[in-house]
N, CA, C and O atoms as CSV, one atom per row, in Angstrom:
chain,resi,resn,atom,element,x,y,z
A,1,UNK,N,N,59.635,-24.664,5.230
A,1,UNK,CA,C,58.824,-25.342,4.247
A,1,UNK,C,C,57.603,-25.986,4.914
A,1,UNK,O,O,56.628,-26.357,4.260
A,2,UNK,N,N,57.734,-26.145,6.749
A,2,UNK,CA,C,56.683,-27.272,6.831
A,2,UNK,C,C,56.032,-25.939,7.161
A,2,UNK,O,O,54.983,-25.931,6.516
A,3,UNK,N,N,56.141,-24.780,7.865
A,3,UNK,CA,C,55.438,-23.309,7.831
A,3,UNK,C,C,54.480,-23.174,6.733
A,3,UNK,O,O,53.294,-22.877,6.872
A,4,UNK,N,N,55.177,-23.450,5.463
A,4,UNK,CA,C,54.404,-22.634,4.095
A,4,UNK,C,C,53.185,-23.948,4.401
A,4,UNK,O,O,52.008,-23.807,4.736
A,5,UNK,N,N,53.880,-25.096,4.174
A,5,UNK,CA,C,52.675,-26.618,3.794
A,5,UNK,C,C,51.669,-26.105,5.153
A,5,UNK,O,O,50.608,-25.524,4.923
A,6,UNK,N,N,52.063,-26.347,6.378
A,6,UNK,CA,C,50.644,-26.119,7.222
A,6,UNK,C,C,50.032,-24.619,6.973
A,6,UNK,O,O,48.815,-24.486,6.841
A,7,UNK,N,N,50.805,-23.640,6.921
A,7,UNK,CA,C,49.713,-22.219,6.467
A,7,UNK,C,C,49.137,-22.378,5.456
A,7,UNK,O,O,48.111,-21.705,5.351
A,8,UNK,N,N,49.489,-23.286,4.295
A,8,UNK,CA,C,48.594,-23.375,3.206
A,8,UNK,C,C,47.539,-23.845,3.412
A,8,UNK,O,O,46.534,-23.322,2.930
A,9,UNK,N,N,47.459,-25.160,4.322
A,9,UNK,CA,C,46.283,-26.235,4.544
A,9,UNK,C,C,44.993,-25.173,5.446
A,9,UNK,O,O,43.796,-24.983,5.231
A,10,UNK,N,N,45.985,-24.639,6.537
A,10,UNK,CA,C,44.511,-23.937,7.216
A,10,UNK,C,C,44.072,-22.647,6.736
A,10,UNK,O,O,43.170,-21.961,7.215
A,11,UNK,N,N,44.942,-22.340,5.552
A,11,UNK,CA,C,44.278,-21.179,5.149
A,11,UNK,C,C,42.729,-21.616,4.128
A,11,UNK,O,O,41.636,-21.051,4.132
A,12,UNK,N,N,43.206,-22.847,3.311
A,12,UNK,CA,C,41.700,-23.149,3.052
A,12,UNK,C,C,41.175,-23.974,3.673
A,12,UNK,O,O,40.152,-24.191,3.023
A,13,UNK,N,N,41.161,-24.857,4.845
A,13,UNK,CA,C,40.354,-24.889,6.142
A,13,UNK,C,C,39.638,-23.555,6.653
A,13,UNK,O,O,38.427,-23.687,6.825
A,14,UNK,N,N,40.111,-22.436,6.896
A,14,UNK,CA,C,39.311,-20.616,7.222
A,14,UNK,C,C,38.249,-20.623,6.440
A,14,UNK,O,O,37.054,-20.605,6.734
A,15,UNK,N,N,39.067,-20.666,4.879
A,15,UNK,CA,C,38.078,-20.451,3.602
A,15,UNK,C,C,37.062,-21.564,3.365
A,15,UNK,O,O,36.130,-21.506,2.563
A,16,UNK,N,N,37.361,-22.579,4.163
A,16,UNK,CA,C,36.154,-22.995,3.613
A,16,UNK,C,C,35.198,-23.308,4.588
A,16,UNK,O,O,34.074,-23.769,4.390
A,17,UNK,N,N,35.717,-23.030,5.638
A,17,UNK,CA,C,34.689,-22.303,6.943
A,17,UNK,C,C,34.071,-21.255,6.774
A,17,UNK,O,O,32.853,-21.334,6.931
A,18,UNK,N,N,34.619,-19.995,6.425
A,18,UNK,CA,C,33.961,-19.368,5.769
A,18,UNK,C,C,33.006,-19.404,4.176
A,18,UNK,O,O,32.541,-18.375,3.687
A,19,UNK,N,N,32.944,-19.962,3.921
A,19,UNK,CA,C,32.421,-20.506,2.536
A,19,UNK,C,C,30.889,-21.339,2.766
A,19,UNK,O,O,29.847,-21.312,2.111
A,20,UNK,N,N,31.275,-22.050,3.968
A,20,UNK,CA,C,29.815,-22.770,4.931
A,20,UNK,C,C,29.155,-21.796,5.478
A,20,UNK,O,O,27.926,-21.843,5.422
A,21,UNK,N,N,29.724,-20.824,6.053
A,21,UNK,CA,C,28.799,-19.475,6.745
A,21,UNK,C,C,28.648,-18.698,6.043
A,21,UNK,O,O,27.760,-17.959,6.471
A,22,UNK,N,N,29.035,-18.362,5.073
A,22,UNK,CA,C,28.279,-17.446,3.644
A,22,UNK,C,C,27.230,-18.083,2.632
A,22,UNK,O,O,26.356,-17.456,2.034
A,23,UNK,N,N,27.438,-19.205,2.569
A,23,UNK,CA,C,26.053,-20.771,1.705
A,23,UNK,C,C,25.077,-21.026,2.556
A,23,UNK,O,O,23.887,-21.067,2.243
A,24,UNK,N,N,25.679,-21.267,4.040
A,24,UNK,CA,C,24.871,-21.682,5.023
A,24,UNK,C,C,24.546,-22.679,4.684
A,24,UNK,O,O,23.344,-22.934,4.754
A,25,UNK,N,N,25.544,-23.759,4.131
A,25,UNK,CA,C,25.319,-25.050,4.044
A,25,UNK,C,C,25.301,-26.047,5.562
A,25,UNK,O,O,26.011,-25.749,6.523
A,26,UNK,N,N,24.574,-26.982,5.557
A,26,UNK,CA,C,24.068,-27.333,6.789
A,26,UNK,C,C,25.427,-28.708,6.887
A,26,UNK,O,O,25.362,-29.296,7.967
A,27,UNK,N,N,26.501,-29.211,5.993
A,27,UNK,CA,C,27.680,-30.088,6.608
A,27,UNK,C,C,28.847,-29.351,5.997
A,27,UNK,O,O,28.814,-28.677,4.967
A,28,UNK,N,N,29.181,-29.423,6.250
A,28,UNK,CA,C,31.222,-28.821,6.024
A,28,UNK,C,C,31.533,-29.058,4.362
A,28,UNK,O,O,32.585,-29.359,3.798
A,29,UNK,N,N,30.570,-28.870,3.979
A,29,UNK,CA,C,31.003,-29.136,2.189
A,29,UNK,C,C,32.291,-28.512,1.880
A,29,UNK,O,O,33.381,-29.073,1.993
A,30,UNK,N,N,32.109,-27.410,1.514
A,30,UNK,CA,C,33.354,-26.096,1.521
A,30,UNK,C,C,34.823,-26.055,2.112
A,30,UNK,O,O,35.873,-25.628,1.632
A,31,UNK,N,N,34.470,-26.755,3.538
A,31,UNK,CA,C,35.531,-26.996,4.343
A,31,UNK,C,C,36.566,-28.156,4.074
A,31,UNK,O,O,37.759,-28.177,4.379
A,32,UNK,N,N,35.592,-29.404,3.235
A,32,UNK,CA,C,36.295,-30.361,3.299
A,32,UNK,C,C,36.783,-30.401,1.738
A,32,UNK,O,O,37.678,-31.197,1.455
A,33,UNK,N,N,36.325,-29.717,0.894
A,33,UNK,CA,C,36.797,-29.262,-0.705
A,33,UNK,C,C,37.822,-28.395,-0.766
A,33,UNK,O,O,38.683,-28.531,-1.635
A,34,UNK,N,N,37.860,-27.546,0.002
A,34,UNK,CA,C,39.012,-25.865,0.584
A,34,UNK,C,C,39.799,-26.798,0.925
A,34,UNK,O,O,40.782,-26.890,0.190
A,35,UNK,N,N,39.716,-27.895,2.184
A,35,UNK,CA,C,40.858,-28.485,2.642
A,35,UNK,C,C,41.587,-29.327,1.546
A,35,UNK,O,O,42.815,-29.250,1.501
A,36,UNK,N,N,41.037,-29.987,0.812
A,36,UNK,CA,C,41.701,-31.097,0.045
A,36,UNK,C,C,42.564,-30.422,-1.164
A,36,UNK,O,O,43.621,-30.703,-1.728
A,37,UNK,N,N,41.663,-29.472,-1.271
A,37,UNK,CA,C,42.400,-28.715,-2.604
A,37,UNK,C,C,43.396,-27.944,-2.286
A,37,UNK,O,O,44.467,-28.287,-2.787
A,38,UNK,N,N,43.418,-26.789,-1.462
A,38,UNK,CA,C,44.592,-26.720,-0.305
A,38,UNK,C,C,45.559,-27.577,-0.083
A,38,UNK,O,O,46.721,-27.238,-0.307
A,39,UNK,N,N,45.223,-28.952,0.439
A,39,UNK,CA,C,46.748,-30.047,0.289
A,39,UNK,C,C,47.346,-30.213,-0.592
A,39,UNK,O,O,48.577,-30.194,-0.600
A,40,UNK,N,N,46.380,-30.488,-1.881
A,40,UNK,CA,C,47.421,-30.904,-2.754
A,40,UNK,C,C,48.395,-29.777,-3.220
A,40,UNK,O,O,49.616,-29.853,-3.354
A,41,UNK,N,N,47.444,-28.555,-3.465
A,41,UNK,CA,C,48.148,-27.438,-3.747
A,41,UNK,C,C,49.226,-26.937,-3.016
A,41,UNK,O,O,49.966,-26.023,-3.383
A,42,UNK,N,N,49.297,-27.603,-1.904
A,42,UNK,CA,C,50.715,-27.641,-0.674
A,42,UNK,C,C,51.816,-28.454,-1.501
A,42,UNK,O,O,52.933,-28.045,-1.818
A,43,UNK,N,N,50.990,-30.256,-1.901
A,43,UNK,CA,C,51.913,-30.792,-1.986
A,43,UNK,C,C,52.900,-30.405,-3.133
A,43,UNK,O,O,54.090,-30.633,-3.353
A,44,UNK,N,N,51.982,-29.775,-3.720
A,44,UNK,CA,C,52.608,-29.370,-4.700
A,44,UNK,C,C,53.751,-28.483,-4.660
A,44,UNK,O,O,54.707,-29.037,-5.204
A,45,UNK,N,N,54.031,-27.335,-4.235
A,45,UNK,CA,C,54.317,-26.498,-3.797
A,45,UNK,C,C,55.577,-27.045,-3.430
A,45,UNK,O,O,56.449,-26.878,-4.282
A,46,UNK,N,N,55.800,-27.445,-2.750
A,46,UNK,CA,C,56.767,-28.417,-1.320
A,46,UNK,C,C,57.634,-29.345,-2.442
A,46,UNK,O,O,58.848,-29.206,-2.591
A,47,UNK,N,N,56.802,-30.332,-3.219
A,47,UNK,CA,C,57.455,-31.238,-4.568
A,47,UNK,C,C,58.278,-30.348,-5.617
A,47,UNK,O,O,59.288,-30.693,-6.231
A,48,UNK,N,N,57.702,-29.294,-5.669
A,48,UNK,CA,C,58.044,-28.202,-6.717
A,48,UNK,C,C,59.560,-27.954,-6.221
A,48,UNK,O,O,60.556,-28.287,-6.863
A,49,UNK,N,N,59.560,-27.287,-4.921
A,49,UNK,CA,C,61.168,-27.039,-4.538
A,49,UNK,C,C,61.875,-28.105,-4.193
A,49,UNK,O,O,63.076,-27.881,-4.039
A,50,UNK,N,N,61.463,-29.358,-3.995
A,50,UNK,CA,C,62.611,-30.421,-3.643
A,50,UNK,C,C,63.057,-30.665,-5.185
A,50,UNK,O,O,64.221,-31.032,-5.345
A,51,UNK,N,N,62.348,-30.520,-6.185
A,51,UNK,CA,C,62.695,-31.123,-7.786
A,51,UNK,C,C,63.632,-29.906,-8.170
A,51,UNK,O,O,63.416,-28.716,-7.940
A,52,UNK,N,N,64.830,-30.530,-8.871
A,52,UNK,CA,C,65.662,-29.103,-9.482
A,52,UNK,C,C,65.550,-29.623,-10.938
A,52,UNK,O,O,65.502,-30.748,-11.436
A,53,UNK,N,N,65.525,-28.166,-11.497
A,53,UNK,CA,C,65.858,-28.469,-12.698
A,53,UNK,C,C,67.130,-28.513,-13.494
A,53,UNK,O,O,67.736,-27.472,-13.236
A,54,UNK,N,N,67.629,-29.049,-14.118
A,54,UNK,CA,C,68.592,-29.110,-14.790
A,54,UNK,C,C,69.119,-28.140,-15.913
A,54,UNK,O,O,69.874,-28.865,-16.561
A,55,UNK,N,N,69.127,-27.296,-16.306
A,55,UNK,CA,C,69.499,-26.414,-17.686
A,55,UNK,C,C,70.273,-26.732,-18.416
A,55,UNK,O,O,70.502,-26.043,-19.411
């Protein structure tokens, strides 16, 4: 699980490195939007399987 949470985070850390070198934006805009959105979308992820549902 901590595998999936950190491959999630640097996969949009890449993307949004790449995202700065395709805009050619001159500060880490991309990088630091890819990253954040990336976390939560981890945390999510990670919250999702610790919660069970009940039927």
């Amino acid at each position: 699980m901590a595998a999936q949470m950190g491959g999630t985070i640097v996969a949009g850390v890449f993307l949004g490195q790449w995202l700065d070198g395709y805009f050619e934006t001159e500060k880490a805009v991309y990088t630091g939007i890819c990253a954040l959105l990336f976390t939560v979308a981890a945390m999510y992820f990670v919250l999702k399987d610790f919660i069970v549902k009940k039927d």
